[in-house]
N, CA, C and O atoms as CSV, one atom per row, in Angstrom:
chain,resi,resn,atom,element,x,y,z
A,1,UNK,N,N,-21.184,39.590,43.707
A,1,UNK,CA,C,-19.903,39.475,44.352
A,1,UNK,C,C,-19.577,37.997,44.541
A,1,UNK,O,O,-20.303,37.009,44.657
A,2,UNK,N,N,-18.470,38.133,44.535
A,2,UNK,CA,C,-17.873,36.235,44.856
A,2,UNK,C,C,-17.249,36.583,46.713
A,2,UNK,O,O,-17.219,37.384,47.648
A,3,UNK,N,N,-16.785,35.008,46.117
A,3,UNK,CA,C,-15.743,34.932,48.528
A,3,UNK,C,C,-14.818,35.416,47.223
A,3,UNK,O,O,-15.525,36.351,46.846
A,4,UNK,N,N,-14.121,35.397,46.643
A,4,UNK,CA,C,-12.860,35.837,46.452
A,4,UNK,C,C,-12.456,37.428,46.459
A,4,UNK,O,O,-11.410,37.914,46.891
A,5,UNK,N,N,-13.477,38.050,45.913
A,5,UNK,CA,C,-13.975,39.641,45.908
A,5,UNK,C,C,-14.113,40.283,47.666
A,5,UNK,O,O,-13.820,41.326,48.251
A,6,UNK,N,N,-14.648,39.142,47.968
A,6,UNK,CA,C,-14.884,39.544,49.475
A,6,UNK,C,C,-13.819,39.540,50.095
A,6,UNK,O,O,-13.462,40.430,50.867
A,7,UNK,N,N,-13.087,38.351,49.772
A,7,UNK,CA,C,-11.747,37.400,50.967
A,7,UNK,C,C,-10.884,39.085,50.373
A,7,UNK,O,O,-10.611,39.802,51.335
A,8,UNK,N,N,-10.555,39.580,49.226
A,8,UNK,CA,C,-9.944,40.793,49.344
A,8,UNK,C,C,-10.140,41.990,49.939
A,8,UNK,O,O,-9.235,42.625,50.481
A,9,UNK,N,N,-11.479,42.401,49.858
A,9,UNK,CA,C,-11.763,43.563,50.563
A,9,UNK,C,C,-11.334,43.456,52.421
A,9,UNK,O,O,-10.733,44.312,53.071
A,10,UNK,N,N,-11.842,42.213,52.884
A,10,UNK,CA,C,-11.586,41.864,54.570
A,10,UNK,C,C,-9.932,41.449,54.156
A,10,UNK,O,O,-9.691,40.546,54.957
A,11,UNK,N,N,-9.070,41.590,53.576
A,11,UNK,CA,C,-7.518,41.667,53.715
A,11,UNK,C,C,-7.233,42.767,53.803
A,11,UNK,O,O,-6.520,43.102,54.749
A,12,UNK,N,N,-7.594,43.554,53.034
A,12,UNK,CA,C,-7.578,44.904,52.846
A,12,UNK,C,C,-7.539,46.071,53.824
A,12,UNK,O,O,-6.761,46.992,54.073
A,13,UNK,N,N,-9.037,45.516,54.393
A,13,UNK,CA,C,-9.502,46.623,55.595
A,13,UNK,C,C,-9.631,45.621,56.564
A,13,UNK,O,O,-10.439,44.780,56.957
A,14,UNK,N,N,-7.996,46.247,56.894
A,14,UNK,CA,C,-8.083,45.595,58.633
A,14,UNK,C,C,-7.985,46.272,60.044
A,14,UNK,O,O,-7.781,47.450,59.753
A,15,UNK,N,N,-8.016,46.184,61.387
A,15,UNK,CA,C,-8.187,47.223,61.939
A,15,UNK,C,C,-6.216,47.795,62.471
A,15,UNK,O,O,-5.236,47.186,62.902
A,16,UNK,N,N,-6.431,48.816,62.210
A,16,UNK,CA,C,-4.852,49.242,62.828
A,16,UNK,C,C,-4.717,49.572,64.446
A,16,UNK,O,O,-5.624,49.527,65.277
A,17,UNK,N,N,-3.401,49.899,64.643
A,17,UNK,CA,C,-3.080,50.441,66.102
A,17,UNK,C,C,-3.831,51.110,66.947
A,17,UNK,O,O,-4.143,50.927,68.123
A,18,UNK,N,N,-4.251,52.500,65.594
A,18,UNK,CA,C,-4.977,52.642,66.720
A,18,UNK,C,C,-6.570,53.068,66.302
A,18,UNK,O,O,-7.106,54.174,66.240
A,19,UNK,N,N,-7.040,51.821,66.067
A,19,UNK,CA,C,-8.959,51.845,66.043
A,19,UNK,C,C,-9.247,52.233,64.471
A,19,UNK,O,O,-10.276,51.664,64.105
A,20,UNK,N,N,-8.722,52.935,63.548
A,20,UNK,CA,C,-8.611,53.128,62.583
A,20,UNK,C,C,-8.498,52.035,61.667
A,20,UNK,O,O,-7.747,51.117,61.998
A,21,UNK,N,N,-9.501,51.915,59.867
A,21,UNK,CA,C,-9.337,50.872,59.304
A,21,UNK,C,C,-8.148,51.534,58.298
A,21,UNK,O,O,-8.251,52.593,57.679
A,22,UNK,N,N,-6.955,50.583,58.309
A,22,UNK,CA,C,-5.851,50.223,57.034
A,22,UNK,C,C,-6.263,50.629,55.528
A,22,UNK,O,O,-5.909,51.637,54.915
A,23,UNK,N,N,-6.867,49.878,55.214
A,23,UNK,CA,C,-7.777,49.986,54.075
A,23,UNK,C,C,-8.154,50.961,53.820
A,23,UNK,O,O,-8.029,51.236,52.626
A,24,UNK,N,N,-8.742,51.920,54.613
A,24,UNK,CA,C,-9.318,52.979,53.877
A,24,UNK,C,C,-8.732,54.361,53.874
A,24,UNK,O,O,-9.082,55.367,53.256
A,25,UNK,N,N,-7.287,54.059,55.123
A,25,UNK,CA,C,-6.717,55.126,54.864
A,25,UNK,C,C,-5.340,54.972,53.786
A,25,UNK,O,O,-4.499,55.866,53.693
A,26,UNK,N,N,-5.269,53.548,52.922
A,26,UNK,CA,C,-4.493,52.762,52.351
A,26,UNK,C,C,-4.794,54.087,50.671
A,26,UNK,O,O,-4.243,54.930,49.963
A,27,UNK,N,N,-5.931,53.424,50.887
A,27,UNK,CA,C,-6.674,54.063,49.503
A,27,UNK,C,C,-7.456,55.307,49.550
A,27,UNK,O,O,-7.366,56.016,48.548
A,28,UNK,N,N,-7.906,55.551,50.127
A,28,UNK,CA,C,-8.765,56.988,50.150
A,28,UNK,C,C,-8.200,58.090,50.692
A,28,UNK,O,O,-8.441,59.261,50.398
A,29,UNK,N,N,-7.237,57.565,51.707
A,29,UNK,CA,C,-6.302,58.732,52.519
A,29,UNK,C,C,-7.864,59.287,53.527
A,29,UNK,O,O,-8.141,60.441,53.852
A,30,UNK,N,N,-8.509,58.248,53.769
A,30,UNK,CA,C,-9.590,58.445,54.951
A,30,UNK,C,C,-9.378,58.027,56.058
A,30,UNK,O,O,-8.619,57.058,56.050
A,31,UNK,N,N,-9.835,58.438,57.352
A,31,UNK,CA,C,-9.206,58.060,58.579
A,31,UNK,C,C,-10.858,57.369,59.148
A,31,UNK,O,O,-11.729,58.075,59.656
A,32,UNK,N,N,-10.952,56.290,58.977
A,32,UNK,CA,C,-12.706,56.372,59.145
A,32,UNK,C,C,-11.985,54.997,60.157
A,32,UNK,O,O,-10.837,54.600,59.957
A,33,UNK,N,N,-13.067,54.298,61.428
A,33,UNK,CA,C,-12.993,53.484,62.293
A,33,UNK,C,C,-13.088,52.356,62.310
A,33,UNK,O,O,-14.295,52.117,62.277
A,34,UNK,N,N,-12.455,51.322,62.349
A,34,UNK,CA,C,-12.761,49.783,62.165
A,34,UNK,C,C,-13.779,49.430,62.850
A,34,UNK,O,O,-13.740,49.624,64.065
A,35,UNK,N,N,-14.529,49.041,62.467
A,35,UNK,CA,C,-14.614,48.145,60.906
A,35,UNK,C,C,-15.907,49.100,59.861
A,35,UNK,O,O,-17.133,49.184,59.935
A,36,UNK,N,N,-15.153,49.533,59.185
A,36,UNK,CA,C,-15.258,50.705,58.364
A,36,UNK,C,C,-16.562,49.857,57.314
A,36,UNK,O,O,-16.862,48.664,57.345
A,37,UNK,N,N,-17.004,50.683,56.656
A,37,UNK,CA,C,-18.465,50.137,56.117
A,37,UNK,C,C,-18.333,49.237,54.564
A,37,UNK,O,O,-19.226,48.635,53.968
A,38,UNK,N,N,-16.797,49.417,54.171
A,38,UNK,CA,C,-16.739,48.021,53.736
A,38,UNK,C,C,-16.601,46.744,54.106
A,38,UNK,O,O,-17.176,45.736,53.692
A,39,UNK,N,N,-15.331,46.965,55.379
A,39,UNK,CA,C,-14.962,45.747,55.944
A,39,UNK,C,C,-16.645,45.364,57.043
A,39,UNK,O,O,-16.626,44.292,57.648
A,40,UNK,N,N,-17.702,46.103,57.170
A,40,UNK,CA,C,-19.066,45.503,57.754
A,40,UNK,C,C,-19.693,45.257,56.856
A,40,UNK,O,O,-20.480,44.359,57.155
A,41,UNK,N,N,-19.837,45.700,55.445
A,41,UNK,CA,C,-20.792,44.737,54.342
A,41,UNK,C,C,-19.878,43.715,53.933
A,41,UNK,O,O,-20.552,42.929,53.268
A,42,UNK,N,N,-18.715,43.323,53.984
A,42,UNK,CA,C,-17.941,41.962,53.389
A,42,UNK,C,C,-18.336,40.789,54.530
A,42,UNK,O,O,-18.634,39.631,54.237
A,43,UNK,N,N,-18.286,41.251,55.682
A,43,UNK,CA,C,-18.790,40.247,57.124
A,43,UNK,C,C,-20.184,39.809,56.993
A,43,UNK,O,O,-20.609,38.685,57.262
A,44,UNK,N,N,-20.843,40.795,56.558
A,44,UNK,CA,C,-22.288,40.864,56.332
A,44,UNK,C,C,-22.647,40.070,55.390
A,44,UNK,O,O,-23.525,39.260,55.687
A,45,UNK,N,N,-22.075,40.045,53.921
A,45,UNK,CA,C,-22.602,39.105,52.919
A,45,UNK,C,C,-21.927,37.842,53.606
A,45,UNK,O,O,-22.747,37.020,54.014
A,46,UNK,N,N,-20.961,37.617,53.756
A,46,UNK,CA,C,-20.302,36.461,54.591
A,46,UNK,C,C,-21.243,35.698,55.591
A,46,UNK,O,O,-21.252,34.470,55.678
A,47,UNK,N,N,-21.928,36.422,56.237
A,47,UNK,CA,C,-23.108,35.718,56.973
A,47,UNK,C,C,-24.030,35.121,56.651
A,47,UNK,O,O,-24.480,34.085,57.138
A,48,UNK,N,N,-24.562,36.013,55.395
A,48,UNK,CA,C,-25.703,35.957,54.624
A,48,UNK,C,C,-25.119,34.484,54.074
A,48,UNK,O,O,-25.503,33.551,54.779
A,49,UNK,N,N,-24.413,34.166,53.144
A,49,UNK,CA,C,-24.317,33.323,52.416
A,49,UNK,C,C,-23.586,32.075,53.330
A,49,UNK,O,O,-23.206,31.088,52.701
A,50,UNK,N,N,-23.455,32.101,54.321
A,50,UNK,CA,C,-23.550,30.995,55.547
A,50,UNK,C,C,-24.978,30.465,55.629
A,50,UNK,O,O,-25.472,29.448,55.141
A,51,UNK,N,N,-25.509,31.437,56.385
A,51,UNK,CA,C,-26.616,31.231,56.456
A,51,UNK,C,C,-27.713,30.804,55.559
A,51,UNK,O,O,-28.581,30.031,55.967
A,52,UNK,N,N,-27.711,31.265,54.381
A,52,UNK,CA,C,-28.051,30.694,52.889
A,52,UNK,C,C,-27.959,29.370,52.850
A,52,UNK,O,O,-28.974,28.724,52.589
A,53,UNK,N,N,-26.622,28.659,53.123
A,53,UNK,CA,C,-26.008,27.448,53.107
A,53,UNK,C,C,-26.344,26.347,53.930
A,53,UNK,O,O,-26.205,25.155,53.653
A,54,UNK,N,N,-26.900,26.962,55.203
A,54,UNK,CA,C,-27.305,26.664,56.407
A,54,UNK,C,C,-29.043,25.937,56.441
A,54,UNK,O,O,-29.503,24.873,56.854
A,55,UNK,N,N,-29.610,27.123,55.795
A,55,UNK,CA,C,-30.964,26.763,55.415
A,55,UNK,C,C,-31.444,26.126,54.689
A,55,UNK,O,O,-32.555,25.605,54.784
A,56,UNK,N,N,-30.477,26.034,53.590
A,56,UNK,CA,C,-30.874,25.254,52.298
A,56,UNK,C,C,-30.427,23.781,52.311
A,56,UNK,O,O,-30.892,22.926,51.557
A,57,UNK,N,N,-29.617,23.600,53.106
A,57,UNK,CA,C,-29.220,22.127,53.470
A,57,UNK,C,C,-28.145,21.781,52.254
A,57,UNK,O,O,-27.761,22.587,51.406
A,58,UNK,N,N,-27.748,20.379,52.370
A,58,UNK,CA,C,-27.175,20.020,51.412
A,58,UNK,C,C,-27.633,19.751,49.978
A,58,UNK,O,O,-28.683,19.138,49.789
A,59,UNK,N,N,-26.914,20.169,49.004
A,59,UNK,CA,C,-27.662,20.102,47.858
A,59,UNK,C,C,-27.612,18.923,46.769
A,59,UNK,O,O,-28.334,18.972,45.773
């Protein structure tokens, strides 16, 4: 995956009015809860590769 792959999915699935993610009822016609288990693995690699960045210092 790239940030650009990612930066879309977290546009995508965002949280609505009411507690429900956008995203997945955008596309799936699913009513599932923010932050729905894409928009928590896009945050998730997002960390990861902070943190990656973090440890490894400047290169």
């Amino acid at each position: 995956m790239t940030e650009l792959q990612v930066q879309q999915i977290l546009s995508a699935h965002l949280p609505g009015v009411d507690g429900l993610c956008t995203g997945c009822r955008w596309w799936w016609a699913r009513l599932a809860p923010y932050p729905c288990y894409q928009a928590d693995w896009a945050c998730r690699w997002r960390a990861r590769v902070g943190t990656r960045r973090f440890l490894d210092g400047p290169a």
